[in-house]
Residue, then its C-alpha position, 0 to 999 in steps of 0.5 A: x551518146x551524142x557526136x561532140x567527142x569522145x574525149x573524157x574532159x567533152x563528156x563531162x562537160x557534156x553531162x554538166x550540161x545535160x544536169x546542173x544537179x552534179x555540179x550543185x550536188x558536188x559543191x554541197x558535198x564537200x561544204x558537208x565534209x567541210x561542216x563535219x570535219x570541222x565540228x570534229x576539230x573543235x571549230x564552231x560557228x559560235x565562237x569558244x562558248x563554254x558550256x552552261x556547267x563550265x560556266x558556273x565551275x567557272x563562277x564558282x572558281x572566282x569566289x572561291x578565289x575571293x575567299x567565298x567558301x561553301x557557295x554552291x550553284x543553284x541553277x545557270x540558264x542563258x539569258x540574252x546572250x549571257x549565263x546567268x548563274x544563280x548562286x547558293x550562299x547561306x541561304x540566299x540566292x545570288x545572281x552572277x552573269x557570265x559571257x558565253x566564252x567564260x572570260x567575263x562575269x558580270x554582277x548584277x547587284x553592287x559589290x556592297x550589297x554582294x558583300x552584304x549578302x554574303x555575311 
């Protein structure tokens, strides 16, 4: 050891200085906790996304809603940023758009040529 002191608080500071690598080892262990503990709690990095099958339950529900009965969900993939779920009625292939957080749908056709498609 070298002769600087021997009080705890020296020592450490001596060893800090003597390998950075505890100090850069030390913040990135409790950004580790931090990242970790949080997926745990529910916090994410993107926001309140649903997932891909809340999304078209989600869809589903809002027809349902409309009075659209016997629809089902063809297929939902993500599209820049959006849902797209594809849904089934009577044969045809309806596409409805929906934000990642689930609170907003979006048609991508006129209510009226929805209307049409529907009967």
């Amino acid at each position: 050891m070298d002769e600087r002191g021997a009080s705890g608080e020296n020592l450490i500071i001596y060893k800090i200085r003597e390998n950075p690598w505890i100090v850069s080892s030390l913040v990135l262990g409790i950004f580790a906790i931090i990242l970790v503990a949080g997926s745990f709690a529910g916090i994410s990095a993107t926001g309140n996304a649903v997932s891909s099958i809340d999304a078209g339950k989600i869809v589903l529900d809002a027809l349902q809603v409309q009075g659209v009965e016997g629809a089902s969900i063809d297929s939902v993939k993500e599209v820049s940023g959006l849902y797209a779920v594809n849904i089934l009625y009577n044969g045809k292939i309806i596409p409805i758009y929906i934000t990642r957080d689930g609170k907003t749908l979006l048609q991508s056709i006129s209510w009226k040529e929805i209307e049409e498609a529907l009967k």
